[in-house]
N, CA, C and O atoms as a GROMACS GRO file, in nm:
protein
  520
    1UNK      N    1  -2.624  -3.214 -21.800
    1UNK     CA    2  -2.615  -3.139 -21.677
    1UNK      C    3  -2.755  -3.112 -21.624
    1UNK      O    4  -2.843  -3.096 -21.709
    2UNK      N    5  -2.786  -3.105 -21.507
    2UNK     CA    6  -2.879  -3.104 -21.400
    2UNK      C    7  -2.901  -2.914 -21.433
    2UNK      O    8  -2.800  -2.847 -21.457
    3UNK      N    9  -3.010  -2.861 -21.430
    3UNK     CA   10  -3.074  -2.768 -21.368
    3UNK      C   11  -3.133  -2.775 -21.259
    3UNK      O   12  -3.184  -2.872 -21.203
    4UNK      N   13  -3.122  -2.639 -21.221
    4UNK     CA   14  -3.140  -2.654 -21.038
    4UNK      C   15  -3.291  -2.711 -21.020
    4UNK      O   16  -3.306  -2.788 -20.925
    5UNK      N   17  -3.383  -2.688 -21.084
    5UNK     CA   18  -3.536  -2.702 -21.078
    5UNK      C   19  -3.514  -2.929 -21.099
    5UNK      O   20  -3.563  -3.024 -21.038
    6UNK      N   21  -3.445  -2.917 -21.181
    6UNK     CA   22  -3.417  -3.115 -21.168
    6UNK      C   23  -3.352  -3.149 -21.057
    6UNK      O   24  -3.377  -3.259 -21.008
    7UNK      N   25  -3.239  -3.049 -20.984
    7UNK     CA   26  -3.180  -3.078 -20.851
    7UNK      C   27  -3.286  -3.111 -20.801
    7UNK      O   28  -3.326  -3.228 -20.798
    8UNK      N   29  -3.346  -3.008 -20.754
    8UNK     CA   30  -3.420  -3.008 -20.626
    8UNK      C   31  -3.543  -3.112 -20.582
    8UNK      O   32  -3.583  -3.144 -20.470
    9UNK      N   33  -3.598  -3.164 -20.754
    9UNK     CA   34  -3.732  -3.230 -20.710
    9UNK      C   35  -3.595  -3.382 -20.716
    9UNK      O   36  -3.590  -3.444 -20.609
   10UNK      N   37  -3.544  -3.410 -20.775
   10UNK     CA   38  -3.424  -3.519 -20.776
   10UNK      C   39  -3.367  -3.581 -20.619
   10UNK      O   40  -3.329  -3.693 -20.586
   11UNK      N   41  -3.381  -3.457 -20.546
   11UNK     CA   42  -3.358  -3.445 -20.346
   11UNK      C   43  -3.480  -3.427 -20.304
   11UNK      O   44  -3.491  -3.468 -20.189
   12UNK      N   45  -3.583  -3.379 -20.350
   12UNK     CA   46  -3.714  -3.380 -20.267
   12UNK      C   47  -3.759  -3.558 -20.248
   12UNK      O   48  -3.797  -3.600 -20.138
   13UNK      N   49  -3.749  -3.649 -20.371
   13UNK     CA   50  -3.812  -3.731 -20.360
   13UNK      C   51  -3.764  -3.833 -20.250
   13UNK      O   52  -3.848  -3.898 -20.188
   14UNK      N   53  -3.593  -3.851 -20.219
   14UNK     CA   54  -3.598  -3.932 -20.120
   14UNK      C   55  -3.569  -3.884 -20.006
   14UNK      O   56  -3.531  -3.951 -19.910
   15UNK      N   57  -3.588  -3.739 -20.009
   15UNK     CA   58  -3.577  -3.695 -19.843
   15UNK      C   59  -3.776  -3.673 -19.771
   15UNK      O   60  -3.824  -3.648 -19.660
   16UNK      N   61  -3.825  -3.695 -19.888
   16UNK     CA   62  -4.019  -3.736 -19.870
   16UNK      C   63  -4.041  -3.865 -19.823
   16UNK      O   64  -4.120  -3.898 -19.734
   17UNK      N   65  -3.940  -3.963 -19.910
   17UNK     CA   66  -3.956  -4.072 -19.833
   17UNK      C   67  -3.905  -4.140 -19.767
   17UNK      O   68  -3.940  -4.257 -19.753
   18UNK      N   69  -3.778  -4.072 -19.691
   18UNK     CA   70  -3.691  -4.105 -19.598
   18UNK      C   71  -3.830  -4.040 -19.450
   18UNK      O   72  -3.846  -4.087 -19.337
   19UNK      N   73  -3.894  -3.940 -19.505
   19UNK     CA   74  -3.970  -3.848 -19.399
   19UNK      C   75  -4.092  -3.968 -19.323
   19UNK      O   76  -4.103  -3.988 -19.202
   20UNK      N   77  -4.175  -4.036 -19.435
   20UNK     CA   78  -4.283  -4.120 -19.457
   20UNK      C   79  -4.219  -4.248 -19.411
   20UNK      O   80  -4.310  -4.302 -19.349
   21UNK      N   81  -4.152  -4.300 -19.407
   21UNK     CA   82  -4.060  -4.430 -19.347
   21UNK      C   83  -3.994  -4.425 -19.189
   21UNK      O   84  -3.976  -4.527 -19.122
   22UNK      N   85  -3.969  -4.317 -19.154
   22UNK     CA   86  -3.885  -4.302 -19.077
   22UNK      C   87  -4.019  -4.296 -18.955
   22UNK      O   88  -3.980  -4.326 -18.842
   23UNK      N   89  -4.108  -4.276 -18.963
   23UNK     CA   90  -4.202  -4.311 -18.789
   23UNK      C   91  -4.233  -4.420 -18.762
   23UNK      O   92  -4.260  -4.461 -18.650
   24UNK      N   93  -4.237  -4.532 -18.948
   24UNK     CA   94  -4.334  -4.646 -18.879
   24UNK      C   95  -4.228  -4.752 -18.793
   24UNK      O   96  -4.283  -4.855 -18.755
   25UNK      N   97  -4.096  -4.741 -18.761
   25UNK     CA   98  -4.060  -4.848 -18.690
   25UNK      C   99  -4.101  -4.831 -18.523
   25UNK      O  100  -4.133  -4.930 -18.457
   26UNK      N  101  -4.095  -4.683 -18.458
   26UNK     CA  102  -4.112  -4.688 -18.336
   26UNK      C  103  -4.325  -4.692 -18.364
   26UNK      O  104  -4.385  -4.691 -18.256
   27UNK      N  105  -4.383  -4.695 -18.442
   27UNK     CA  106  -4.517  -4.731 -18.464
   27UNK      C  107  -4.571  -4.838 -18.442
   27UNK      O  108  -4.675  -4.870 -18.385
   28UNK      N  109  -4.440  -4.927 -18.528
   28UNK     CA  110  -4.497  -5.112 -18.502
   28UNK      C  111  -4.445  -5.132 -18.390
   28UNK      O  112  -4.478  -5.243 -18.350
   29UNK      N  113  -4.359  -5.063 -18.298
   29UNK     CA  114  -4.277  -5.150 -18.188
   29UNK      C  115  -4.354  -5.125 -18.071
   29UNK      O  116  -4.340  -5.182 -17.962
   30UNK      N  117  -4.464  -5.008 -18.109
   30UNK     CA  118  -4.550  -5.023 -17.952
   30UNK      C  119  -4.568  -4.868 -17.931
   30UNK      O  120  -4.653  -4.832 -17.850
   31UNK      N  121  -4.501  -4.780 -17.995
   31UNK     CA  122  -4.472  -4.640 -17.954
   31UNK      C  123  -4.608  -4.601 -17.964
   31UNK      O  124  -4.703  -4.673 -17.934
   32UNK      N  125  -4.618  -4.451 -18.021
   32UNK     CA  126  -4.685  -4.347 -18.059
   32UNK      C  127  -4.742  -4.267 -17.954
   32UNK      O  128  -4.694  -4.267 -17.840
   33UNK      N  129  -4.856  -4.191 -17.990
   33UNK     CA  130  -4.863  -4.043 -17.872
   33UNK      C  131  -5.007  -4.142 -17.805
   33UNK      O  132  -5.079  -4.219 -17.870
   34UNK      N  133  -5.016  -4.105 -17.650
   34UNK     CA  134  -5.112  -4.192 -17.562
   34UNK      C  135  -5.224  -4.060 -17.564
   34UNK      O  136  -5.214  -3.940 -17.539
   35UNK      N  137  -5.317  -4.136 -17.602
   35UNK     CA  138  -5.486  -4.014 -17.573
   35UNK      C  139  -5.507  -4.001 -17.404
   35UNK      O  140  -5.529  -4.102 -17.337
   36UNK      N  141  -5.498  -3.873 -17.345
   36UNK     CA  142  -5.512  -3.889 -17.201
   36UNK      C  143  -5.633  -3.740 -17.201
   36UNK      O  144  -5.659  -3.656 -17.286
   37UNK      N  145  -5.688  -3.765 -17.047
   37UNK     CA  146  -5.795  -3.665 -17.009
   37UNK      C  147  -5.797  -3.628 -16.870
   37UNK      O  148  -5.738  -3.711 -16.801
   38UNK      N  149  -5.834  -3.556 -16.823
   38UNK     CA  150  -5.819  -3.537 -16.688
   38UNK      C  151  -5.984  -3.473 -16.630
   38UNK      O  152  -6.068  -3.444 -16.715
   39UNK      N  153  -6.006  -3.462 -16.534
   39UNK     CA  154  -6.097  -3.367 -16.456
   39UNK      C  155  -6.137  -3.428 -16.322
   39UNK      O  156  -6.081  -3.522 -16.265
   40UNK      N  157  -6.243  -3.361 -16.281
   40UNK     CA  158  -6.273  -3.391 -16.126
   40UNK      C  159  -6.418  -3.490 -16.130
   40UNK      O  160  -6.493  -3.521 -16.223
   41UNK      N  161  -6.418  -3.508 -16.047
   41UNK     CA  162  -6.530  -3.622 -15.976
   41UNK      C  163  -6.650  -3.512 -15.880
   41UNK      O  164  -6.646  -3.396 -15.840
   42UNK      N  165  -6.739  -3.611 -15.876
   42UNK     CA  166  -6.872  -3.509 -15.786
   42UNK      C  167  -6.842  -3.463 -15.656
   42UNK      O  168  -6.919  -3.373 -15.621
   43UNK      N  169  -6.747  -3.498 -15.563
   43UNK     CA  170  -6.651  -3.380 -15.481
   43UNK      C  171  -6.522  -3.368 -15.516
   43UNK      O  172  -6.493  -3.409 -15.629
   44UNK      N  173  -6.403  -3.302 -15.419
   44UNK     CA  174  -6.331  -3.244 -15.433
   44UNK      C  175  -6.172  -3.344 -15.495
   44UNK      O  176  -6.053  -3.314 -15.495
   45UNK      N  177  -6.257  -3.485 -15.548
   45UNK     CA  178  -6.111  -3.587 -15.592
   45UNK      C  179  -6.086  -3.530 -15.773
   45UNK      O  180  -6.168  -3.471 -15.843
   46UNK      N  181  -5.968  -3.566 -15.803
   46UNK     CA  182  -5.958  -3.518 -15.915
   46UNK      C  183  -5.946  -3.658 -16.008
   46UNK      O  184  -5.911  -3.746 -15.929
   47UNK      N  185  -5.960  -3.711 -16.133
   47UNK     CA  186  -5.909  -3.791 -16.192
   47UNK      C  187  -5.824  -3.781 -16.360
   47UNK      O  188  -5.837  -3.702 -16.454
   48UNK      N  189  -5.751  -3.883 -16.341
   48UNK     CA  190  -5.662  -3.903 -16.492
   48UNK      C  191  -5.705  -4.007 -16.569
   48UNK      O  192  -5.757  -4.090 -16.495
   49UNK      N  193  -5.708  -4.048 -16.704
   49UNK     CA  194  -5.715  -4.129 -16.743
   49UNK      C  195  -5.606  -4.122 -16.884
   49UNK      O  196  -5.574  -4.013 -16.932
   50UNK      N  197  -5.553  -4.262 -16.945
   50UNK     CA  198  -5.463  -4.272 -17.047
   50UNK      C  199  -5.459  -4.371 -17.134
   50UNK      O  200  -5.467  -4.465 -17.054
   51UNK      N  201  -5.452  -4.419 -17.239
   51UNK     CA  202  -5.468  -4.515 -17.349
   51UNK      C  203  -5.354  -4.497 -17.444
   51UNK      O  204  -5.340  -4.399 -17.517
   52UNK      N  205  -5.257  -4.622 -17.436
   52UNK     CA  206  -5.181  -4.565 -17.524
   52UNK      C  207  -5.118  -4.737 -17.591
   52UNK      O  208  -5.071  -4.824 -17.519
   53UNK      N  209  -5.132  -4.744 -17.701
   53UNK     CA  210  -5.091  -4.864 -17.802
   53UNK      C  211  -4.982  -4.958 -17.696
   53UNK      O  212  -4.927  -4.895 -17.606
   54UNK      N  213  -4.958  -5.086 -17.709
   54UNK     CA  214  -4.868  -5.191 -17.646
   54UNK      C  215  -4.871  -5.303 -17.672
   54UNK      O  216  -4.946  -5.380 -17.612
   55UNK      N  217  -4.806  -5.335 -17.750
   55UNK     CA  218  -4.757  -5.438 -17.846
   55UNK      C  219  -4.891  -5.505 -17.866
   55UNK      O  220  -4.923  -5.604 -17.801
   56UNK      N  221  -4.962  -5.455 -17.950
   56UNK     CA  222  -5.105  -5.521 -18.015
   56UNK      C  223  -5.256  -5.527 -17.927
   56UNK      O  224  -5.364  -5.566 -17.970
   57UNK      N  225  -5.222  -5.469 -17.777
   57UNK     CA  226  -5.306  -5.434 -17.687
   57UNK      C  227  -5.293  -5.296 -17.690
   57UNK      O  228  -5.238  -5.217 -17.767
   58UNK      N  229  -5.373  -5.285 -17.563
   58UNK     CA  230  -5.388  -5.092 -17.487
   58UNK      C  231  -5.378  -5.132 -17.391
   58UNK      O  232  -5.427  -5.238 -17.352
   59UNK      N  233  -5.308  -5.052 -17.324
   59UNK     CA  234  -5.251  -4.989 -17.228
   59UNK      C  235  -5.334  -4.943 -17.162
   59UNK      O  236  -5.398  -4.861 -17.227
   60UNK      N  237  -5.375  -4.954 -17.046
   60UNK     CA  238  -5.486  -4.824 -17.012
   60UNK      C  239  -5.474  -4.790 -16.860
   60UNK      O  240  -5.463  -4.885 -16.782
   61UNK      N  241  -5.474  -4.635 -16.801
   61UNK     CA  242  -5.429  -4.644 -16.700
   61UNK      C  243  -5.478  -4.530 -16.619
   61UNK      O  244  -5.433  -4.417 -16.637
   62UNK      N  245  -5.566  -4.557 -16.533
   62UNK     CA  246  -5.655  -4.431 -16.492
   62UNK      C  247  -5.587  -4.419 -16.297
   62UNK      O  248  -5.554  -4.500 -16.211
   63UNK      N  249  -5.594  -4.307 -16.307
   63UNK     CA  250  -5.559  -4.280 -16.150
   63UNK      C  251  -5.659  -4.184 -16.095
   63UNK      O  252  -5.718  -4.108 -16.172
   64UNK      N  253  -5.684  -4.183 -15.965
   64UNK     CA  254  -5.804  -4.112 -15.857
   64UNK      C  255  -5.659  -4.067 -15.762
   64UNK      O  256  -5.560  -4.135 -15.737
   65UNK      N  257  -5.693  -3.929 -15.723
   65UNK     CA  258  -5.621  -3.843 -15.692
   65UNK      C  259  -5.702  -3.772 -15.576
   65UNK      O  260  -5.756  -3.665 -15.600
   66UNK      N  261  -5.714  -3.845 -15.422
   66UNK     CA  262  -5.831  -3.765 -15.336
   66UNK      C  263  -5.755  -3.658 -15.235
   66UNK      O  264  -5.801  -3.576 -15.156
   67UNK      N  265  -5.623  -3.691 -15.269
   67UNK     CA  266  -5.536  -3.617 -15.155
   67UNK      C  267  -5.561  -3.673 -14.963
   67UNK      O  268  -5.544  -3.592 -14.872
   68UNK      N  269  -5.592  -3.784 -14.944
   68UNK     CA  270  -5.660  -3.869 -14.836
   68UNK      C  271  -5.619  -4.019 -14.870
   68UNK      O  272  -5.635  -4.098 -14.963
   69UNK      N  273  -5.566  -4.018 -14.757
   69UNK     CA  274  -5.512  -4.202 -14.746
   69UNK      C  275  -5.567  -4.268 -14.658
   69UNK      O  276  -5.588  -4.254 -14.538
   70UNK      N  277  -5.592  -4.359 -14.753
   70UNK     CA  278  -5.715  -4.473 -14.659
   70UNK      C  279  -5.815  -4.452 -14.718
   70UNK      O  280  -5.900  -4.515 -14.654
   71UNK      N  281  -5.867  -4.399 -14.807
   71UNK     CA  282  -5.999  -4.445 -14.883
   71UNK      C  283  -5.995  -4.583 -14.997
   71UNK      O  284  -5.934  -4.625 -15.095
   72UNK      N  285  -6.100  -4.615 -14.911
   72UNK     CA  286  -6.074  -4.793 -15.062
   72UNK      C  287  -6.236  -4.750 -15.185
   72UNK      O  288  -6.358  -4.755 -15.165
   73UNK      N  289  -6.180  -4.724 -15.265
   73UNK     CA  290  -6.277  -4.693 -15.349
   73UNK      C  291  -6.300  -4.856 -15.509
   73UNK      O  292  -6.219  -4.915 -15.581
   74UNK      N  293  -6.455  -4.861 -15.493
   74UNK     CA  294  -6.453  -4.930 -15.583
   74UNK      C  295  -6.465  -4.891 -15.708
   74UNK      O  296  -6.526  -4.787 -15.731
   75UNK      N  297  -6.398  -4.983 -15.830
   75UNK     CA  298  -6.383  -4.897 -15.979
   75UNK      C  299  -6.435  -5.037 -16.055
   75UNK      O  300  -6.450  -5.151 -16.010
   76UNK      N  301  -6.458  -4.977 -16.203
   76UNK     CA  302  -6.473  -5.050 -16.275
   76UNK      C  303  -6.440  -4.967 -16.381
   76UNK      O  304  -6.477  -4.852 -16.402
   77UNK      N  305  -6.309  -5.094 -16.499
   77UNK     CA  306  -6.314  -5.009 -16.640
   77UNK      C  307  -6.385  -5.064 -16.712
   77UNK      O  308  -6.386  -5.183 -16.682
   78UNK      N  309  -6.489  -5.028 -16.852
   78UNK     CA  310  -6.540  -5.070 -16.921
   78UNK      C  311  -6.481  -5.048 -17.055
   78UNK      O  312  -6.415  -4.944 -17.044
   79UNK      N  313  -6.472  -5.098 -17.188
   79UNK     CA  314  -6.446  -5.098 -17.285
   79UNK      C  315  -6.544  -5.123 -17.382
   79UNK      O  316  -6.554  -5.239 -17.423
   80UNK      N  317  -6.635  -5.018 -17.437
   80UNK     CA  318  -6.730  -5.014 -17.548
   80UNK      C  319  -6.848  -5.105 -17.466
   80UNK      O  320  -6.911  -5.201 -17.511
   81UNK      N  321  -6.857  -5.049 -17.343
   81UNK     CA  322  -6.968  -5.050 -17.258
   81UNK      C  323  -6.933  -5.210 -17.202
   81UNK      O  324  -7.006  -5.245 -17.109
   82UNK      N  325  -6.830  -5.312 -17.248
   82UNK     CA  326  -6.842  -5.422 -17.183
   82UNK      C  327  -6.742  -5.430 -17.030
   82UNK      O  328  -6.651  -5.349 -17.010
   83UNK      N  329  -6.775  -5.525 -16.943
   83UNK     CA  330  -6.652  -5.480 -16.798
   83UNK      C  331  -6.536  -5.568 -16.848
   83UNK      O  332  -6.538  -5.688 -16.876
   84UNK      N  333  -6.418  -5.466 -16.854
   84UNK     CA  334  -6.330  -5.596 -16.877
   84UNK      C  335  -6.229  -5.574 -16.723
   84UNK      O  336  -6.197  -5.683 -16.676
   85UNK      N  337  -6.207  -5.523 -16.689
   85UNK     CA  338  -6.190  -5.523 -16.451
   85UNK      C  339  -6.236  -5.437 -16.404
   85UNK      O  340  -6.265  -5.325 -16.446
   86UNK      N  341  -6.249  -5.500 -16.282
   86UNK     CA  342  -6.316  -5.420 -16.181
   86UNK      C  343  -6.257  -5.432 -16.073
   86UNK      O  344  -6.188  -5.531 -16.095
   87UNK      N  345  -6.226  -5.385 -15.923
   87UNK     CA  346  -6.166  -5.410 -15.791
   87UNK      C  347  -6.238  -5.355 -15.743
   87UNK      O  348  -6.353  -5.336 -15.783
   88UNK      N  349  -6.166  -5.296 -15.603
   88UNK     CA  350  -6.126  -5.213 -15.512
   88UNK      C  351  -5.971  -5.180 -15.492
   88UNK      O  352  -5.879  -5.262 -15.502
   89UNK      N  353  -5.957  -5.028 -15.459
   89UNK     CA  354  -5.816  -4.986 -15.435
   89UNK      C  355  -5.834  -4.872 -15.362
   89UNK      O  356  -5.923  -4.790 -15.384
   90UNK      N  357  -5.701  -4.861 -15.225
   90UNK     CA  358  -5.720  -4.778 -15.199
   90UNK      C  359  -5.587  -4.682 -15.156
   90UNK      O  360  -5.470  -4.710 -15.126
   91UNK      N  361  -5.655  -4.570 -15.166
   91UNK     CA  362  -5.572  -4.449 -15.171
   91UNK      C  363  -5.375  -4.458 -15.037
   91UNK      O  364  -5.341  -4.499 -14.926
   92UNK      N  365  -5.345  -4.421 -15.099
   92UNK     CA  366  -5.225  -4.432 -15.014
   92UNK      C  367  -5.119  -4.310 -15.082
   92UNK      O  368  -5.156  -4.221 -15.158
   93UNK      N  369  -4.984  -4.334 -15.034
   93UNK     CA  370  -4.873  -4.255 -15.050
   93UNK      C  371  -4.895  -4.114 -15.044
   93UNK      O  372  -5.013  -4.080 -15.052
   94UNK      N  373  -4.798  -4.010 -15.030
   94UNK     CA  374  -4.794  -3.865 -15.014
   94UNK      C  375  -4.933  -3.821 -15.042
   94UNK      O  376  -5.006  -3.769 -14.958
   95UNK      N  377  -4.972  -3.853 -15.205
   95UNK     CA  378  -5.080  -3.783 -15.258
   95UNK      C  379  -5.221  -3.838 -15.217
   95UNK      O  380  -5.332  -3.785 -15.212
   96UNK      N  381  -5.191  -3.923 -15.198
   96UNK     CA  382  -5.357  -4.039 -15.124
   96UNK      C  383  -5.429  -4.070 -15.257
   96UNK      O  384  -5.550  -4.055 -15.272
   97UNK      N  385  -5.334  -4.120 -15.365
   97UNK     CA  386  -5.363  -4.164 -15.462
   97UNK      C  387  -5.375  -4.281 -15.472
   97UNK      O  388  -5.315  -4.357 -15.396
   98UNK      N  389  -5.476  -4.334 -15.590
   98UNK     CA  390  -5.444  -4.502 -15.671
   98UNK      C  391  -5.425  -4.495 -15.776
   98UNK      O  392  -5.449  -4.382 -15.819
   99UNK      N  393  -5.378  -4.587 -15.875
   99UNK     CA  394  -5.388  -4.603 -15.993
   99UNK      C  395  -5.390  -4.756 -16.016
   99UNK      O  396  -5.332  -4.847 -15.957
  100UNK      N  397  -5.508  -4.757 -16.160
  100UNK     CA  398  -5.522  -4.908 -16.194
  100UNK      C  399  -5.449  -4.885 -16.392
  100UNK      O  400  -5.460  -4.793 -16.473
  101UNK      N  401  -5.375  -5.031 -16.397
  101UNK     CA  402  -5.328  -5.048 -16.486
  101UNK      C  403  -5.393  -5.205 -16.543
  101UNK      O  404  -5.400  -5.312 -16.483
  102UNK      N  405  -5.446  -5.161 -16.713
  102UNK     CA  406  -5.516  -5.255 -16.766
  102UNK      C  407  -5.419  -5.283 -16.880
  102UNK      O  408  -5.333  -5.195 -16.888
  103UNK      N  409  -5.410  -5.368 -16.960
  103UNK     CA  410  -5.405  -5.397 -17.072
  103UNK      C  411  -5.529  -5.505 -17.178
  103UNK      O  412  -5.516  -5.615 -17.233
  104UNK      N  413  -5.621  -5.426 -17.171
  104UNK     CA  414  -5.728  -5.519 -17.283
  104UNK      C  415  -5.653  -5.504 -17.410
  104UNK      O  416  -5.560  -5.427 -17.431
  105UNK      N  417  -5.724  -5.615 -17.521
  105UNK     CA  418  -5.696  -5.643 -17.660
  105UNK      C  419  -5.760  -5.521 -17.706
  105UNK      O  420  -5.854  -5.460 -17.655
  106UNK      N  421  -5.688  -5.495 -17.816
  106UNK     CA  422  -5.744  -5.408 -17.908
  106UNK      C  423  -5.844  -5.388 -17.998
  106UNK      O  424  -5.786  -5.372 -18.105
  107UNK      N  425  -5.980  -5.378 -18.018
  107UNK     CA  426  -6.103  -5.405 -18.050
  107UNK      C  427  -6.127  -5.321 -18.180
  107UNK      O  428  -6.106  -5.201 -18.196
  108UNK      N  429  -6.188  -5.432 -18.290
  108UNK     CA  430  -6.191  -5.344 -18.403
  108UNK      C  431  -6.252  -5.161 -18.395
  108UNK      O  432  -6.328  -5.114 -18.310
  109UNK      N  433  -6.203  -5.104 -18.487
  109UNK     CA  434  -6.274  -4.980 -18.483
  109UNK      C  435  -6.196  -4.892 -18.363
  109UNK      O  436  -6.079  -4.917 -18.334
  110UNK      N  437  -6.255  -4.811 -18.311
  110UNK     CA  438  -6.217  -4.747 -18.188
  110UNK      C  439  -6.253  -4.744 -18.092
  110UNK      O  440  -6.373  -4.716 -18.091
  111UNK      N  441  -6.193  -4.764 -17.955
  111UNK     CA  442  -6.230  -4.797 -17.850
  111UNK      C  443  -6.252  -4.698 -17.734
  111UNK      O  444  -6.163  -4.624 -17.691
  112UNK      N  445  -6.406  -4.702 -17.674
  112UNK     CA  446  -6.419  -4.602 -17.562
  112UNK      C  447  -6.421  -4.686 -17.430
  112UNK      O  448  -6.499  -4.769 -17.385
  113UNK      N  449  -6.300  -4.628 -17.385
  113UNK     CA  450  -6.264  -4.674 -17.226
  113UNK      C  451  -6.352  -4.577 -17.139
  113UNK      O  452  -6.372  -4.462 -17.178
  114UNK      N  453  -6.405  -4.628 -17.013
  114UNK     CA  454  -6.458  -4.607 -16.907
  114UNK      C  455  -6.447  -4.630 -16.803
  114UNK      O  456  -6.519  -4.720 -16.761
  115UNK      N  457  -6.333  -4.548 -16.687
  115UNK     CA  458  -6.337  -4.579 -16.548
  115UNK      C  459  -6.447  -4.498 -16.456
  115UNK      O  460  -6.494  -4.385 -16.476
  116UNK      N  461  -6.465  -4.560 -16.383
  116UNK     CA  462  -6.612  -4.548 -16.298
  116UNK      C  463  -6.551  -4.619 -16.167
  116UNK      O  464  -6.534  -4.738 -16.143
  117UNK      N  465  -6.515  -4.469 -16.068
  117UNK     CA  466  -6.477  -4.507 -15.884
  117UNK      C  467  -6.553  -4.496 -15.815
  117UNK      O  468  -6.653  -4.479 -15.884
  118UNK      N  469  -6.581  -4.492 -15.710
  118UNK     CA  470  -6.689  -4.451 -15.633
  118UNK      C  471  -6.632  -4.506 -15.477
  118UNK      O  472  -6.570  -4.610 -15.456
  119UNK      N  473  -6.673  -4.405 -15.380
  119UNK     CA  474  -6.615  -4.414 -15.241
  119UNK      C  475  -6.696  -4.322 -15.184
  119UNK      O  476  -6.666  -4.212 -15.229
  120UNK      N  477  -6.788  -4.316 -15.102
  120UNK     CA  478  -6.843  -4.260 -14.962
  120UNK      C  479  -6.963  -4.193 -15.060
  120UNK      O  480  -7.003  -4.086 -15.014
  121UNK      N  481  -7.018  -4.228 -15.167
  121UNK     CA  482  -7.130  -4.094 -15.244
  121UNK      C  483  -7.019  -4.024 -15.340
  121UNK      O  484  -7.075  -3.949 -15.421
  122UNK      N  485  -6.884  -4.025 -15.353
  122UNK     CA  486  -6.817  -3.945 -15.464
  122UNK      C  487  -6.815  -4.064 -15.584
  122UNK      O  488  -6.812  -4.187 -15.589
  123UNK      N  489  -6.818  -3.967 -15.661
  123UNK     CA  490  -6.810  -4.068 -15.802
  123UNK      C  491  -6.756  -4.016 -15.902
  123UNK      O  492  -6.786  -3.904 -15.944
  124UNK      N  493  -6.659  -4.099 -15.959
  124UNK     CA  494  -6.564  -4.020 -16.084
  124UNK      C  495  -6.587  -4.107 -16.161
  124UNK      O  496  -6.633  -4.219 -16.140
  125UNK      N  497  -6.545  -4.044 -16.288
  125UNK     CA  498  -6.622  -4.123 -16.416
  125UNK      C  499  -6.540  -4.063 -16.530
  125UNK      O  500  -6.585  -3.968 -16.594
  126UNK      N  501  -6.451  -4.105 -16.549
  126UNK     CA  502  -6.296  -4.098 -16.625
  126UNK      C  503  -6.307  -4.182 -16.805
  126UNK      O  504  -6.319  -4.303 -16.826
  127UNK      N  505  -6.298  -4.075 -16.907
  127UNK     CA  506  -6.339  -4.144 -17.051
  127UNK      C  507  -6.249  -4.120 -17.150
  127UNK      O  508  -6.252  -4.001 -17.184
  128UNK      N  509  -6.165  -4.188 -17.213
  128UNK     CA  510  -6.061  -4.162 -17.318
  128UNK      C  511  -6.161  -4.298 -17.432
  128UNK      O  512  -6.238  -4.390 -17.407
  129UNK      N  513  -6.102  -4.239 -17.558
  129UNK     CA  514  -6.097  -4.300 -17.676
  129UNK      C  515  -5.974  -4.369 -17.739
  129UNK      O  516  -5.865  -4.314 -17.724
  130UNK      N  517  -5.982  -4.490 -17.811
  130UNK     CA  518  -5.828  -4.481 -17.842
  130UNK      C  519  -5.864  -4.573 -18.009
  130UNK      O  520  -5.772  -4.598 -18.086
   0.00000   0.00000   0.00000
């Protein structure tokens, strides 16, 4: 017969590793939590930026927020200081927003993303890690 002290570690062990098993499938499939940041630019535009795992790339997805439609602002993202795009985009819909969507490869070690807009002398300069 079982004592309760043999119950319990007897149920601890596969409800520990039912615990430890149970994240990595939405892990490998692309999931997990996205590193994001926010703040403002040298006038009154605000910016977002986001990095978040996709199927063996990143995701990366920064938006400029000027509240003004019709500004074409030029950007560039960098990744561990190299350019991997650059445009122009410009502001539109309700909010007089853009947003650019990247997917670079995933680079050993950890990666510092860098968007860099610029339109009329304002300049935003948007930085996540991933």
């Amino acid at each position: 017969m079982l004592t309760s002290r043999r119950l319990a570690a007897a149920l601890a062990v596969p409800a520990l590793a039912l615990s430890v098993l149970a994240p990595v499938p939405a892990f490998a499939s692309g999931g997990g939590d996205a590193h994001r940041n926010a703040g403002s630019c040298s006038g009154s535009t605000d910016w977002k930026i986001k990095a978040k795992a996709d199927n063996g790339r990143i995701e990366v997805e920064a938006e400029i927020d000027s509240n003004q439609v019709g500004q074409t602002w030029a950007w560039k993202l960098k990744d561990n200081g190299v350019v991997v795009a650059k445009g122009s985009s410009t502001t539109g819909g309700a909010s007089g927003s853009f947003s650019v969507h990247r997917r670079p490869s995933d680079a050993a070690g950890t990666d510092h993303f860098v968007f860099r807009a610029v339109y009329a002398g304002e300049v935003c300069r948007a930085a996540v890690a991933w």
